[in-house]
C-alpha positions in Angstrom: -13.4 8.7 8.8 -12.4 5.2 8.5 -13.7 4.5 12.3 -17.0 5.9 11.3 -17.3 3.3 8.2 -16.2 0.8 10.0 -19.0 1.9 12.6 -21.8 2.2 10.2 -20.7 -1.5 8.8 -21.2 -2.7 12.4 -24.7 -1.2 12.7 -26.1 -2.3 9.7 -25.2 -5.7 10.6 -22.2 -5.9 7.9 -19.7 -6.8 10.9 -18.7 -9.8 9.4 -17.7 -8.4 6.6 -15.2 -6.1 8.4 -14.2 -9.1 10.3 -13.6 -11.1 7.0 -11.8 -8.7 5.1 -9.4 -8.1 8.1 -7.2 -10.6 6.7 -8.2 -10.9 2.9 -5.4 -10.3 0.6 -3.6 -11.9 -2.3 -0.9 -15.1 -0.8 2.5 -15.5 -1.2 3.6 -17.0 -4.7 0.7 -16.1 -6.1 1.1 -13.5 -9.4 1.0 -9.9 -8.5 -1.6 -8.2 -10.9 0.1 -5.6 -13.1 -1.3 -2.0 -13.4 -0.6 1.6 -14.5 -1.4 4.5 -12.1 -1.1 7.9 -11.8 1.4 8.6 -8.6 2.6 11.5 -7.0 6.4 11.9 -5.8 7.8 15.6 -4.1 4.3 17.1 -5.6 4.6 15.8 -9.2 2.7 13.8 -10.9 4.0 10.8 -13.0 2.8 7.4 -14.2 3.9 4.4 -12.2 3.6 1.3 -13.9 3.9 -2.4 -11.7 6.0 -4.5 -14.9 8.2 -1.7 -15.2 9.4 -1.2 -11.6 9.6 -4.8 -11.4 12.9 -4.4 -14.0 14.8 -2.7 -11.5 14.1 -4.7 -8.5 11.2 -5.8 -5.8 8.8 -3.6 -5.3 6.9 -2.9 -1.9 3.3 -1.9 -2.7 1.1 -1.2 0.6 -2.7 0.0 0.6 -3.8 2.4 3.2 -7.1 3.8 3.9 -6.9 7.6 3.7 -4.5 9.8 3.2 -3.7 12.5 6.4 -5.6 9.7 8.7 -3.6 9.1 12.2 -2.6 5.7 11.1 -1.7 6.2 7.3 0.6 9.5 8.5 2.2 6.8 10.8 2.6 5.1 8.3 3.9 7.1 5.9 6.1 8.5 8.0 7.9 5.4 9.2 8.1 4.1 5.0 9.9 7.7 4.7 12.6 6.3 7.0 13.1 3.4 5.9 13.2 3.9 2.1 17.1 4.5 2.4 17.2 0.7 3.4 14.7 -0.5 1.2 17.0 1.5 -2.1 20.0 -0.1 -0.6 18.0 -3.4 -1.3 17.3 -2.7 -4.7 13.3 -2.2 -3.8 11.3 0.2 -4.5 8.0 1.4 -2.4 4.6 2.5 -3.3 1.5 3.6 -1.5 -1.6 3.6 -2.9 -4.6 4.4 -1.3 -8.5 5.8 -3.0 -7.9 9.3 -2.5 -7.6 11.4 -6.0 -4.4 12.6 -6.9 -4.7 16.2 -5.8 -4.6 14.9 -2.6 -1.6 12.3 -3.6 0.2 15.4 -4.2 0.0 16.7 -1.1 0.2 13.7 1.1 3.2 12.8 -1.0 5.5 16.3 0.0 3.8 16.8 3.7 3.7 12.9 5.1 5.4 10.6 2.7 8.7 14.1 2.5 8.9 13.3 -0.9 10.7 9.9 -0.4 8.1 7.5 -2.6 5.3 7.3 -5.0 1.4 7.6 -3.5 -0.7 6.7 -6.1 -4.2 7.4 -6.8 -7.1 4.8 -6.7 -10.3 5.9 -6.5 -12.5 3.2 -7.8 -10.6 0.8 -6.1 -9.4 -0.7 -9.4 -6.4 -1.9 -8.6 -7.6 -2.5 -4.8 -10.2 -4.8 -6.0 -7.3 -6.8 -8.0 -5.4 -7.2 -5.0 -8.1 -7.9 -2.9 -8.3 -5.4 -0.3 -11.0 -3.3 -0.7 -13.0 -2.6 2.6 -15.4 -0.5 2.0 -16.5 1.8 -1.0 -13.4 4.0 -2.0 -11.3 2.4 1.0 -8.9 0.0 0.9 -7.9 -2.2 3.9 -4.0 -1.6 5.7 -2.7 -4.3 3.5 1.2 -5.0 2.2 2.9 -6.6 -0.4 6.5 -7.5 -1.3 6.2 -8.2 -4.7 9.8 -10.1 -6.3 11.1 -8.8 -9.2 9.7 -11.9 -11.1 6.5 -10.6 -10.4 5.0 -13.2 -7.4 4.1 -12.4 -4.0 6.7 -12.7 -1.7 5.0 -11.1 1.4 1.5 -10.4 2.2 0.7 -8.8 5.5 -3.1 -7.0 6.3 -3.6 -5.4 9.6 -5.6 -1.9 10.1 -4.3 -1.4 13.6 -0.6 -1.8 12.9 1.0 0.6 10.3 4.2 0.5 12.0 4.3 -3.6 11.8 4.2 -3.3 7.9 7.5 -1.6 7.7 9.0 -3.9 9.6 7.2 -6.9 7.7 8.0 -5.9 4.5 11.5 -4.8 5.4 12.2 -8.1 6.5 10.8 -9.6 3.4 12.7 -7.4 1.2 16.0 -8.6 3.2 15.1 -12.2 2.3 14.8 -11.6 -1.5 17.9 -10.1 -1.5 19.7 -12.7 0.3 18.3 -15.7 -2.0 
């Protein structure tokens, strides 16, 4: 699907505006927006709010275009593996992407195996705060560390790389926790 926007951009002479928002995002040190959202974690619903899970640690919050897409299973998948390492760093990781949350639900048991909050966006709300919206209802492959004082550490954007954003924010993740 996200091809097909990306497409349609293209043709109707909007290319530029793909090519600009491939890097757009929010710098490091700049304040991370806070927000409530509804999530979904092994199926269940429950409200995930940015302040709170800032309390407990840093929190890894990464936007993905569409749930069950090639790239955002990939994705998923490799933030599954990883989110014994992230714990064991005291972080905690959220997707969040414009699909509603029926489809949260699902994505959240079948691709994320019930190992992290997807949460629901679908007027971009919060995407628009964090400046990655792409499209209408899509956000742009964007990631963010965000330090438990509520600043960006890390801020990585790349549509083609899913896999890289583990690795990215993994790494940032390590250097919070050594400071």
């Amino acid at each position: 699907m996200l091809p097909i926007i990306i497409a349609v951009l293209v043709v109707l002479g909007l290319g530029g505006f793909v090519a600009r928002r491939a890097t757009s995002h929010l710098g490091k040190g700049k304040r991370a927006p806070d927000f409530v959202v509804q999530a979904a974690l092994g199926g269940e619903v429950q409200s995930f709010r940015l302040k709170d899970a800032l309390t407990k640690g840093a929190v890894v919050l990464y936007f993905y275009p569409k749930s069950f897409t090639s790239g955002c299973t990939v994705e998923a998948h490799a933030f599954s593996a990883a989110v014994p390492e992230f714990a064991g760093l005291g972080a905690t990781v959220v997707g969040i992407s414009g699909d509603d949350i029926e489809t949260q639900k699902k994505f959240s048991t079948q691709e994320c195996q019930s190992a992290f909050l997807v949460a629901s966006d679908p007027g971009l709300t919060i995407g628009k705060q964090y400046d990655v919206a792409l499209a209408p209802g899509v956000p742009n492959r964007t990631s963010y560390v965000i330090a438990p004082d509520g600043t960006i550490a890390e801020a990585f954007t790349s549509m083609f790389q899913p896999q890289e954003h583990v690795q990215k924010t993994l790494a940032a993740v390590r250097a919070l926790a050594n400071r």
